[in-house]
N, C-alpha and C positions, 0 to 999 in steps of 0.2 A: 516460495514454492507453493503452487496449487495444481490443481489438477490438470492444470494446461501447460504444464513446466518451468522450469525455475526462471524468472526473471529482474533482472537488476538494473541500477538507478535509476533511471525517468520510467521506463515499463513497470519496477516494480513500484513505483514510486503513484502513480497515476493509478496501476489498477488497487492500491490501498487505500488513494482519495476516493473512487469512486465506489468502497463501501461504506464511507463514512456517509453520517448527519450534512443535510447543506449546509453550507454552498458546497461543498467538496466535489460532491460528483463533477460537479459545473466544470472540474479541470482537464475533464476525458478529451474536451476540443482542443487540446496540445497534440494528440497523438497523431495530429493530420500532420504535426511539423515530423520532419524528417527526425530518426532516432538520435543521429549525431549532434546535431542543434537543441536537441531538449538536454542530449546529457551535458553537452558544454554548460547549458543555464542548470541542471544539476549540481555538476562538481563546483558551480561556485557558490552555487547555496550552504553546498556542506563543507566547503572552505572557510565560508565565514559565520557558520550558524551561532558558535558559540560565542561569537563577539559582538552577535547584533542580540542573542537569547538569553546569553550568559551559560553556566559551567557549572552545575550541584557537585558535591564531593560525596554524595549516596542518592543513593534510587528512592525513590516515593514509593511509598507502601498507600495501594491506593485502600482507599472506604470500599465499603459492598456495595453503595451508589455506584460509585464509578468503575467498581469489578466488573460490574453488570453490561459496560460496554464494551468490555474487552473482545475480540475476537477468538476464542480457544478455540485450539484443534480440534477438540472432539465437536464441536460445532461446524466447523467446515468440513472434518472427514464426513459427517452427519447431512450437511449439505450436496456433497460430491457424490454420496452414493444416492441422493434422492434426486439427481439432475442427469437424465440418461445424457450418454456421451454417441457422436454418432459411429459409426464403425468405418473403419481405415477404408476400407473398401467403397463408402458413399462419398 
């Protein structure tokens, strides 16, 4: 969910790689494939994620190094209200 409304698997999937560290962004050139052919190469990624990544039985409790990279909401609501939006009407 951002400010441009809510989006799922390959849309949301793509606009999260392209706030990362590179190479990530580099994956926004999918979006030209039609939506239905990204999500099919989706749903089998996350079909088999856990048998090519493997499967933890608890969450990582990350370091304040790697806190640091986190995305938090008060950082995007922070960015959403400092990025004018255009009006319905333009």
């Amino acid at each position: 969910i951002d400010t441009h409304g809510v989006h799922l698997r390959s849309d949301a999937a793509l606009r999260i790689a392209a706030r990362l560290r590179q190479p990530w962004p580099l994956l926004a050139a999918f979006r030209i494939l039609p939506r239905a052919l990204r999500d099919v190469v989706y749903d089998f990624v996350a079909r088999r994620r856990y048998g090519w990544f493997g499967k933890r039985e608890s969450c990582l409790v990350p370091s304040p190094n790697l806190r640091a990279r986190f995305l938090d909401a008060d950082e995007l609501s922070a960015s959403a209200r400092a990025t004018p939006r255009p009006s319905p009407g333009a």
